[in-house]
N, C-alpha and C positions, 0 to 999 in steps of 0.2 A: 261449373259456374265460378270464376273469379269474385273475391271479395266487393269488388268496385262495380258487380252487376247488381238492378234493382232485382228482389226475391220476395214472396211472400210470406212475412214473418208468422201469419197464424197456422202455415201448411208445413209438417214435419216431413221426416223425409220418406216416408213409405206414404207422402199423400192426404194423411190424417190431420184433422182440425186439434188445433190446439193451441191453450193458450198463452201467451208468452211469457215468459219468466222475469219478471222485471225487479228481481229481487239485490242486485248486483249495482242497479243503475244511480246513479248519483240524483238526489234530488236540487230538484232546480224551479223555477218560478217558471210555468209553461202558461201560457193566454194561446185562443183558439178564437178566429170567428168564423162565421159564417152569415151567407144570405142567401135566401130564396125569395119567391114573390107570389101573388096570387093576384090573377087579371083577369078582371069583371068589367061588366056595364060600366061608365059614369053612372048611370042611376042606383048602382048598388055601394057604388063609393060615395055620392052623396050619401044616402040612407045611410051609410055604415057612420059619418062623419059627423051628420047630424043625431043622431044617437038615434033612430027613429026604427034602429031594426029589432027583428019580435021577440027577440031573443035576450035584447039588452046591450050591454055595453062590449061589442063585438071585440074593442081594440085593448080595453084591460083584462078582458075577459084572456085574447090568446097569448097576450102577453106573461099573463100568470100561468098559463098552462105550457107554455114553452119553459121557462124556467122548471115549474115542476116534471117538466119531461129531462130535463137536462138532468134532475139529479137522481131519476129514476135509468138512465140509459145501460148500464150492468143489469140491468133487470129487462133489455127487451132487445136489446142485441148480445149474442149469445157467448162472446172469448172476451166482452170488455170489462176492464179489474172493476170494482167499486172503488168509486173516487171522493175523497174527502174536499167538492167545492170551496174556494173562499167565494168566489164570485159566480153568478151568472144574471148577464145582462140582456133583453129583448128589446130592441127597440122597432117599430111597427109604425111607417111613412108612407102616407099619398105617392105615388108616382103615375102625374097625368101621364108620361108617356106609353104605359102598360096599355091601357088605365089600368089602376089597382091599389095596391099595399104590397111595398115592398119592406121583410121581415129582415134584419140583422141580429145573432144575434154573437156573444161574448161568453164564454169562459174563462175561468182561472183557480189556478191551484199551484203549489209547491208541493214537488210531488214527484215519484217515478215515471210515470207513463203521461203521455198529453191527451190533452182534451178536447183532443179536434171532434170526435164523436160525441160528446156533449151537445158542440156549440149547432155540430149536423142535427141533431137530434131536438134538440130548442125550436131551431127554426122550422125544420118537418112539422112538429105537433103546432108550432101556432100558425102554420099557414092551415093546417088540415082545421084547425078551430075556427079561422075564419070561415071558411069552408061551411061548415058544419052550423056556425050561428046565421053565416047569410045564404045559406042554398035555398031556405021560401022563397027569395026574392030573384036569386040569380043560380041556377044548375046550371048555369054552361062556365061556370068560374072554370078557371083551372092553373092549377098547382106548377109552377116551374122554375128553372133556377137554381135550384140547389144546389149549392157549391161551395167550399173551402177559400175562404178568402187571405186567409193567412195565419200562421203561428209561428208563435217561440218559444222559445227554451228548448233541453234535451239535445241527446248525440244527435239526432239528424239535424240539428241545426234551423235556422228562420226559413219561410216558405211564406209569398207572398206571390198570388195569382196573379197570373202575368195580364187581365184586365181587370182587376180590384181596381176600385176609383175611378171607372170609367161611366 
């Protein structure tokens, strides 16, 4: 394998997991987002809108559990460093086209390693929280979307999904 092929940095060379040495690496100011979505009824995005579901305030509620998953994520994905956040952001929007709530969410730190697994991990846990406070009303929701929308800083350089903003 020449230097300029993609490789999996967690997998050594006899195969084995492990995790990567970032001891060496220059710190630098890395932001990470991400989005996913969760698509229900219109009748469960009103409920969810009007604040009327049984569970309470569905959209602060995974808002705050997205973030708290983002700075739990070394602890539930098994090679990722613990990371000293300065930021994470969730923001959680109507999209009649779903229908649903579509979740965004943001990372940031100055720092060795990026946070693109943070900002995956934010959005997982508050789409599963929506999930989870509106399923009395609607089990057939379902989770999708999830994906890397862009980051910077670090050797690899910016990454910006080639349909982000679409």
């Amino acid at each position: 394998m020449s230097g300029d092929e993609p490789r999996l940095t967690h997998i050594g060379a006899s195969g084995e997991a492990n995790m990567v040495d970032v001891g060496d690496k220059a710190e630098t100011t890395r932001i990470a987002t991400a989005e996913g979505h969760v698509r229900m009824a219109p009748e469960t995005v009103a409920l969810i809108r009007d604040g009327n579901a049984k569970k309470g305030d569905v959209i602060g509620t995974a808002r705050l559990a997205g973030i708290m998953a983002a700075k739990q994520t070394s602890s539930l994905i098994p090679l990722c460093h613990p990371l000293m956040l300065t930021k994470v952001s969730v923001e959680i929007e109507e999209d009649a086209a779903l229908p649903g709530l579509r979740v965004t969410a943001t990372a940031k730190l100055t720092g060795k390693t990026g946070v693109e697994m943070e900002a995956l991990t934010a959005v997982s846990v508050a789409c599963l929280t929506i999930y989870d406070m509106a399923k009395a009303a609607d089990k057939a929701m379902e989770i999708g979307g999830i994906r890397l929308l862009e980051k910077s800083g670090g050797k690899s350089g910016d990454f910006r999904h080639p349909e982000a903003g679409r």
